[in-house]
C-alpha positions as CSV (number, residue, x, y, z in Angstrom):
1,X,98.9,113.3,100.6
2,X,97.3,111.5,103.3
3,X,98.1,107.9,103.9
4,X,94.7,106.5,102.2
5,X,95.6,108.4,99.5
6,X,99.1,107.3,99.1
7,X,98.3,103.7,99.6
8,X,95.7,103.9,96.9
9,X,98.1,105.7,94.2
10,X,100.8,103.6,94.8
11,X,101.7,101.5,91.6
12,X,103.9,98.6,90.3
13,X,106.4,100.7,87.7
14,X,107.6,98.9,85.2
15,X,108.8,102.6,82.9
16,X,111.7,104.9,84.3
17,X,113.0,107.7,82.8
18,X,116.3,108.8,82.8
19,X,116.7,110.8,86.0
20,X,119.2,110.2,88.6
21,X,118.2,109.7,92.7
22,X,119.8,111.8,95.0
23,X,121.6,110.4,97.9
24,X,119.1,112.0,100.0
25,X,115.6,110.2,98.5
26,X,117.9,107.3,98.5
27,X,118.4,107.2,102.4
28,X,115.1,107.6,102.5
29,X,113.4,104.6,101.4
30,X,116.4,102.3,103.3
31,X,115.4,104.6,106.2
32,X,111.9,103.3,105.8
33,X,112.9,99.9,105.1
34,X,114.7,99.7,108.1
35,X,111.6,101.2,110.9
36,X,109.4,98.3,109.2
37,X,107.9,96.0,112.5
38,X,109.6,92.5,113.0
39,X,109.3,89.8,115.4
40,X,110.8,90.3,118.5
41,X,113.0,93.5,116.7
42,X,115.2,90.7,115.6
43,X,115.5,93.4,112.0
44,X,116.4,90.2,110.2
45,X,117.1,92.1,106.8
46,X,119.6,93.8,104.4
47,X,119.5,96.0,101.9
48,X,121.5,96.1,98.5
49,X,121.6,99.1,96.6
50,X,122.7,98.3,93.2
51,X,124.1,101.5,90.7
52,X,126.2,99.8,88.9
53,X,125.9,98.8,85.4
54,X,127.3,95.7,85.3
55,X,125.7,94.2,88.1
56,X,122.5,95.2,86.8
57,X,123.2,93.7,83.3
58,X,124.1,90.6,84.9
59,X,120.6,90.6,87.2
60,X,118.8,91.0,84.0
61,X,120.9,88.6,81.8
62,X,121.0,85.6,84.8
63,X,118.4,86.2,87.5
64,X,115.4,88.5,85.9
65,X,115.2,88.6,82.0
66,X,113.0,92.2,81.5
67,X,115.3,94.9,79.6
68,X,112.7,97.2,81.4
69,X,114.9,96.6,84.5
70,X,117.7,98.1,82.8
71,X,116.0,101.5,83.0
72,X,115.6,102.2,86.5
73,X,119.0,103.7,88.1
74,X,119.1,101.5,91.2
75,X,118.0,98.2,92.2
76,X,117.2,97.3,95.8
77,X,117.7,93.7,96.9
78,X,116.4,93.3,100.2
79,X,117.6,90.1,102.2
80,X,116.3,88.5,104.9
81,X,118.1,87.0,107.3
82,X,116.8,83.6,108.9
83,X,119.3,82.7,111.4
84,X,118.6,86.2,113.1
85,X,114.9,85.4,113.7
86,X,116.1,81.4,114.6
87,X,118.0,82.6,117.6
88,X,115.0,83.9,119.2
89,X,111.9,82.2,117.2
90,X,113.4,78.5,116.3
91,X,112.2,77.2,113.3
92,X,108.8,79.5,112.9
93,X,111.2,82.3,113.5
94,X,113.9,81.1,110.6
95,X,110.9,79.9,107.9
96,X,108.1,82.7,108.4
97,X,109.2,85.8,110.6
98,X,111.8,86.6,108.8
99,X,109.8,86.8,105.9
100,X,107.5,88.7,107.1
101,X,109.8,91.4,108.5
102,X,111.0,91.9,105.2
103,X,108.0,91.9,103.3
104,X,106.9,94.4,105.5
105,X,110.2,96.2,104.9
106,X,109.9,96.2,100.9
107,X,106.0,97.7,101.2
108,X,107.6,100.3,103.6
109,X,110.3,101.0,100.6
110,X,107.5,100.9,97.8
111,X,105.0,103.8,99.9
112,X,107.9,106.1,100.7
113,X,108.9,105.7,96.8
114,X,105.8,106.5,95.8
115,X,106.0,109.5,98.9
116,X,108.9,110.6,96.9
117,X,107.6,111.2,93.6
118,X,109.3,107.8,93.0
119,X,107.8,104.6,90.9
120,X,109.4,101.1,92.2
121,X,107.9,97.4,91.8
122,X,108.5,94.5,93.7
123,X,109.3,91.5,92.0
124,X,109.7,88.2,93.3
125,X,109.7,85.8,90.3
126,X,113.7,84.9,90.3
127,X,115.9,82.2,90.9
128,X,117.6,82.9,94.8
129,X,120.8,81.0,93.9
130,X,121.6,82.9,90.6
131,X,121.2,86.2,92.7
132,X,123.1,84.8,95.5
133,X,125.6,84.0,92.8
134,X,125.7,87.6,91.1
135,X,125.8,89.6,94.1
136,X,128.6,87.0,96.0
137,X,125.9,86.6,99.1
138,X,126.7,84.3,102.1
139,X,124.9,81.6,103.3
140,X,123.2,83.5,106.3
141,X,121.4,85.9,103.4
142,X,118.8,85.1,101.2
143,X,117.3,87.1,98.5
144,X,112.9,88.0,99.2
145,X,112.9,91.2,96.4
146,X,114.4,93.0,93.9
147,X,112.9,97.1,94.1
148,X,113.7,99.0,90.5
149,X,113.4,102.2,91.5
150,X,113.5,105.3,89.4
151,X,111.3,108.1,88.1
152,X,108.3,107.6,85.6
153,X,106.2,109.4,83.0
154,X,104.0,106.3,82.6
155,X,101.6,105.4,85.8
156,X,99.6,102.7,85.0
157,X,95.5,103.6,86.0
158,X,94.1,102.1,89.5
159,X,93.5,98.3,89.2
160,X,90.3,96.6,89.9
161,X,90.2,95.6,93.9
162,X,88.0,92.7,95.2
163,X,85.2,94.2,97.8
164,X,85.3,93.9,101.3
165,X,82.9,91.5,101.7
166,X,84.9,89.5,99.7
167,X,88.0,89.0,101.6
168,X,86.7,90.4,105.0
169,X,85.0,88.3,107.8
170,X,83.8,90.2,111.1
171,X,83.7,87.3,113.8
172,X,81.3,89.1,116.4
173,X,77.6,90.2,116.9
174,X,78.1,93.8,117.5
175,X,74.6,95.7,116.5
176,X,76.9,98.5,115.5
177,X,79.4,96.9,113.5
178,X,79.5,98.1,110.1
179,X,78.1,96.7,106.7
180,X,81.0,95.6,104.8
181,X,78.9,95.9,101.9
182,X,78.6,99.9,102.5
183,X,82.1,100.1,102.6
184,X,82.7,98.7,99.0
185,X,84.2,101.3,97.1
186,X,85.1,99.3,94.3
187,X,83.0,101.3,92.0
188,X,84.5,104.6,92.9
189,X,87.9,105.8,91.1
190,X,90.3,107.9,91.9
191,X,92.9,109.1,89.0
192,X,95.7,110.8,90.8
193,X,99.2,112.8,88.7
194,X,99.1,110.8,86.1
195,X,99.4,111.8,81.9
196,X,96.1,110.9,80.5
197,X,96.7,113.6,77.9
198,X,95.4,112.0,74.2
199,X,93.4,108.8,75.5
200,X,90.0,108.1,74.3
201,X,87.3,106.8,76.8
202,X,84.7,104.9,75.2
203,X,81.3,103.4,76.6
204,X,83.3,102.6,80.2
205,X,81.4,103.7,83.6
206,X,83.1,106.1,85.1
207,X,80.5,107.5,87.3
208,X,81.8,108.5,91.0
209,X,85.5,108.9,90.2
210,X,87.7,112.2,91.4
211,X,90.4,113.1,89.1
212,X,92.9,115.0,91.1
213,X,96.6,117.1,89.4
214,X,95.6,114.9,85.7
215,X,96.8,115.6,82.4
216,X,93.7,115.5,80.7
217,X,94.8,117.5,77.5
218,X,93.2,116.4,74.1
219,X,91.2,113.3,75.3
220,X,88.1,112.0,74.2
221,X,85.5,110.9,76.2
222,X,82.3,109.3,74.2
223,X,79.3,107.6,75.6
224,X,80.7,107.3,79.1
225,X,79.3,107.7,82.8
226,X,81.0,110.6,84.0
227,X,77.8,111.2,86.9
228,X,78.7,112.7,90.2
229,X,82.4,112.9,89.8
230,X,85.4,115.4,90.4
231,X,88.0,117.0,88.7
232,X,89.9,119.4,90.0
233,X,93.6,120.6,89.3
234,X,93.4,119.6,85.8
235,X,94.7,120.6,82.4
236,X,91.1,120.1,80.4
237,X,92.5,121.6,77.6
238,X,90.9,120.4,74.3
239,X,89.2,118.0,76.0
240,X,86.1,116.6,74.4
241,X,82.7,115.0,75.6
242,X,80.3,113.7,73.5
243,X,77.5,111.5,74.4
244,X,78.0,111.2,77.8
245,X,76.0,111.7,81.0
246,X,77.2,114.1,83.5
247,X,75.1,114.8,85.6
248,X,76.5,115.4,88.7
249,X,79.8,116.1,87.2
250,X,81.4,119.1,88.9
251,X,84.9,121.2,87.4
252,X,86.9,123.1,90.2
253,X,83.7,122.8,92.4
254,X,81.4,124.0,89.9
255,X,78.5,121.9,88.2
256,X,79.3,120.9,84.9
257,X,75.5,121.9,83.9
258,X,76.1,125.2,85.5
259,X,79.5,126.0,83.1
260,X,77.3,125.0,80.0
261,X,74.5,127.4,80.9
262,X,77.6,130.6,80.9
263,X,79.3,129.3,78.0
């Protein structure tokens, strides 16, 4: 999977099923925690990796009230560490660097869990004493994120993104600089290892999108825009289409249109 790819794929998880994590995935995501940038390489973070039950009951019951928690087999706190980025930074250091180093630490954790086979989600809605309280953390630590982190049989579809053009200024008058507005891809989808098998699509646009290694089993699709897109490496099976345009639509390479004409 190629970077674009896995940075497109990658979901908040809020299903796990029960399926232990080996030691070895495990090391990796703190691995990749750990080679995330900071300011100055002050590395002001830690990392909690939390099995045990208890503890997790307690997060749930004091800090984060979502039983779906309680399904994923570790939690990661990750920590920051103000003082370490004061040293060198003063206050900018203590009240924003840190924070960035370890926000850029937890997206490093999420795209190697999701580089794993892994679903995690970041959440940030919690109260830092109670944490700081459950886990027994000194003053010098203070709580950014709480990773769940297991496997999942339920990956939510790709959420809407706002364009380019939206949230993108080019300062410069380059001739040659590029259209932001030819680079929005908002319209185009891409469904990637995911169980779609039994869902009905009805009157949506899905024209342009590339369904890659999809469960597609038993769905119906009924007066949708399936023009000019791709599915490849795909369980079709029973898989009805009525009332749809495809034109366009190609299967393993091969035109749609094409496969109707040998059937």
């Amino acid at each position: 999977m190629s970077f674009s790819e896995l940075a497109e794929s990658r979901r908040c998880i809020r299903s796990y099923i029960k399926k232990e994590i080996s030691d070895e995935i495990l090391n990796k995501l703190l691995e990749a925690g750990r080679y995330a940038p900071s300011a100055g390489n002050c590395q002001p973070w830690h990392f909690y990796v939390i099995k045990d039950k208890t503890i997790r009951e307690e997060i749930i019951t004091k800090v984060y009230p979502a039983k779906w928690v309680m399904e994923a087999p570790v939690l990661i706190v990750v920590c920051a560490i103000p003082s370490e980025s004061e040293r060198r930074y003063s206050s900018r250091g203590k009240d924003l660097y840190c924070i960035q180093d370890t926000a850029a630490a937890i997206q490093n954790i999420l795209l190697c869990a999701e580089d794993n086979g892994l679903g995690a989600c970041w959440i940030g809605a919690f109260s830092e004493n109670e944490l700081s309280e459950v886990l027994k953390l000194d003053e010098s630590k203070r709580p950014i994120a709480i990773i769940p982190v297991g496997y999942t049989e339920n990956k939510p579809l790709k959420t809407k993104r706002k364009p380019l053009n939206e949230v993108v200024t080019i300062l410069g008058d380059n001739e040659n600089s590029t259209d932001l507005n030819s680079m929005n891809n908002d319209n185009t989808r891409s469904f990637m290892h995911c169980d779609m098998s039994g869902i009905l699509f009805e009157d949506v646009n899905l024209g342009d999108s590339t369904f890659t290694n999809i469960n597609m089993s038993n769905i119906h699709i009924s007066d949708v825009n399936l023009s000019e897109s791709t599915i490849h490496l795909s369980n079709l099976s029973n898989m009805k289409i009525t009332d749809s345009l495809i034109d366009g639509l190609s299967i393993n390479g091969i035109d749609i249109n094409e496969l109707l004409k040998k059937s």
